[in-house]
C-alpha positions in Angstrom: 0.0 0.0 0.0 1.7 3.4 -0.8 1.3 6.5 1.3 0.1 9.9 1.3 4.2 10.6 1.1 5.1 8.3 -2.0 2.1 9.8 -4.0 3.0 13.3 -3.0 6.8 12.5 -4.0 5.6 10.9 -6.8 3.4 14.3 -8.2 6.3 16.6 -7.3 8.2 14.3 -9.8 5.4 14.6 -11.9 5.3 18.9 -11.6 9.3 19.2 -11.8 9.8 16.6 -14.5 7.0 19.2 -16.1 9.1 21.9 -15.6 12.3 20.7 -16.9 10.3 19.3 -20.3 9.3 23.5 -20.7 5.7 22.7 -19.9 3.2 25.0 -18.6 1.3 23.0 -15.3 -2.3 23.9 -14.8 -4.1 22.4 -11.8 -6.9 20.8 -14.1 -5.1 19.3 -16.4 -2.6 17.7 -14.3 -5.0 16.3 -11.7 -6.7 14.9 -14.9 -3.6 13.6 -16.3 -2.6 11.5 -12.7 -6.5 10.5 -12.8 -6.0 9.0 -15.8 -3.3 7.5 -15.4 -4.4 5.4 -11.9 -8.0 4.8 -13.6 -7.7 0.9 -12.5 -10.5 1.3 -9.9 -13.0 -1.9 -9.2 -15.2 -2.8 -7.3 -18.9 -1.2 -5.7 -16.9 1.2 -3.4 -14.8 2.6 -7.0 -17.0 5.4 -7.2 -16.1 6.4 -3.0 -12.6 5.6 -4.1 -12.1 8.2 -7.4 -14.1 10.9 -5.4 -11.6 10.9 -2.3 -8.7 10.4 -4.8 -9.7 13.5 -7.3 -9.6 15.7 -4.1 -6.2 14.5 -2.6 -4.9 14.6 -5.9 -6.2 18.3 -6.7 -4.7 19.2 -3.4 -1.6 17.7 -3.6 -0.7 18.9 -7.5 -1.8 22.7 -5.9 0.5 21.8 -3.3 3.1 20.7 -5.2 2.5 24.0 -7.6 2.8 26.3 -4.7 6.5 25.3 -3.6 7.5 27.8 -6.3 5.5 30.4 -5.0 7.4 32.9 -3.5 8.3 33.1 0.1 10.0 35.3 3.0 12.8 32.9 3.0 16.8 33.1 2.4 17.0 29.5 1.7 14.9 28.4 -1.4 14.6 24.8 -2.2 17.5 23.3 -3.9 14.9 21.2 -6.0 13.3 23.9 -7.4 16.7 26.1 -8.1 17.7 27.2 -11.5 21.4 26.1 -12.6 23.6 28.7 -11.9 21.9 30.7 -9.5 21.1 30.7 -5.6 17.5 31.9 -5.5 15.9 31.9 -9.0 13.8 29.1 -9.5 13.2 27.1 -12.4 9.5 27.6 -12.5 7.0 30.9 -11.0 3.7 30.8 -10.1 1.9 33.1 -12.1 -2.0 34.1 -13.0 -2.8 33.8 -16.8 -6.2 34.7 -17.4 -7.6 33.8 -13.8 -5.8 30.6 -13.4 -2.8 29.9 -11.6 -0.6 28.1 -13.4 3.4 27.2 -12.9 5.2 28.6 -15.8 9.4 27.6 -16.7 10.4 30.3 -15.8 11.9 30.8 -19.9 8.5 31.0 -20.9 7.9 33.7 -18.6 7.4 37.1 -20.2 9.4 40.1 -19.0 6.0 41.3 -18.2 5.3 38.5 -15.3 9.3 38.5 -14.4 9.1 42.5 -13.7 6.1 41.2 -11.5 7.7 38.8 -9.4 10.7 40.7 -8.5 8.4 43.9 -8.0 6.8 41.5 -5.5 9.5 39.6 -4.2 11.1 43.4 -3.2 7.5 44.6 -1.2 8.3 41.2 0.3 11.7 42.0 1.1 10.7 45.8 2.9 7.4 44.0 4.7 10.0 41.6 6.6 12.2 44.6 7.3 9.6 46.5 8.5 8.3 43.8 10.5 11.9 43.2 12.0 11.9 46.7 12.8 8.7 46.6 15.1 9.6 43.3 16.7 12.9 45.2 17.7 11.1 48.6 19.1 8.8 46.1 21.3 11.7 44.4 22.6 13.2 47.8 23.4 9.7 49.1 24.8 9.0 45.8 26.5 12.7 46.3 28.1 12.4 49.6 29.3 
C-alpha cells in the first residue's frame, strides 16, 4: 500500500519533470492527467474511491505548484533552483487569465518576471519592516 508521502513525492516528480520538459502545469489538467493514469478502480466502493482520490490529488498537485510560490525565506529549495543561480527558480507561479498556473520560468514574459521581482522586493521591505517593530517592542518591552 503506498502513502500519502510516496504519491506526494511521486506528483512533485510529476510537476518538476513538467518543468524541466518546458511545460506549462495547470491544476486541471494535471489532476486529470494523474486521474487517468491510476483509472484501475473496481469494485462497488470505485466510485467512494475516485471521489476521495480526485480531491487529494487536486490538493496535492496545488501543493506541489505552490512550492515555487514565493516566500519570505533566504534559503529556497535546492529542488526547485535554477542552474547557476542561488534563489531563481526554475519555475513561478503566475495568473494567466484567472488561473494559476506554474510557468518555466523561460517561458515567462518580462512582463510576469518584472512582477515577481516587483513582488519579491514589497516582500523584502514588509519583513524589514516587520523586524523593525519586533525590535522597538523588545526595546519598549525592556524599558
Amino acid at each position: 500500500m503506498r502513502s500519502k508521502t510516496d504519491v506526494t513525492n511521486e506528483i512533485r516528480k510529476l510537476v518538476s519533470d513538467r518543468v524541466d520538459a518546458g511545460v506549462i502545469v495547470r491544476v486541471e489538467w494535471l489532476t486529470t492527467e494523474i486521474l487517468n493514469m491510476k483509472a484501475d478502480v473496481h469494485g462497488d466502493d470505485a466510485d467512494f474511491y475516485l471521489a476521495c482520490g480526485v480531491d487529494f490529488i487536486k490538493d496535492t498537485v496545488k501543493r506541489c505548484i505552490g512550492d515555487y510560490q514565493p516566500k519570505a525565506a533566504t534559503v529556497t529549495s535546492a529542488q526547485i533552483v535554477m542552474a547557476g543561480f542561488d534563489h531563481m527558480q526554475r519555475a513561478y507561479t503566475v495568473d494567466r487569465g484567472g488561473e494559476i498556473v506554474l510557468v518555466p520560468v523561460d517561458m515567462l514574459t518580462d512582463a510576469e518576471i518584472e512582477a515577481r521581482a516587483a513582488e519579491l522586493e514589497a516582500m523584502a521591505r514588509g519583513c524589514i519592516a516587520h523586524a523593525k517593530e519586533l525590535r522597538a517592542y523588545r526595546r519598549e518591552r525592556a524599558a
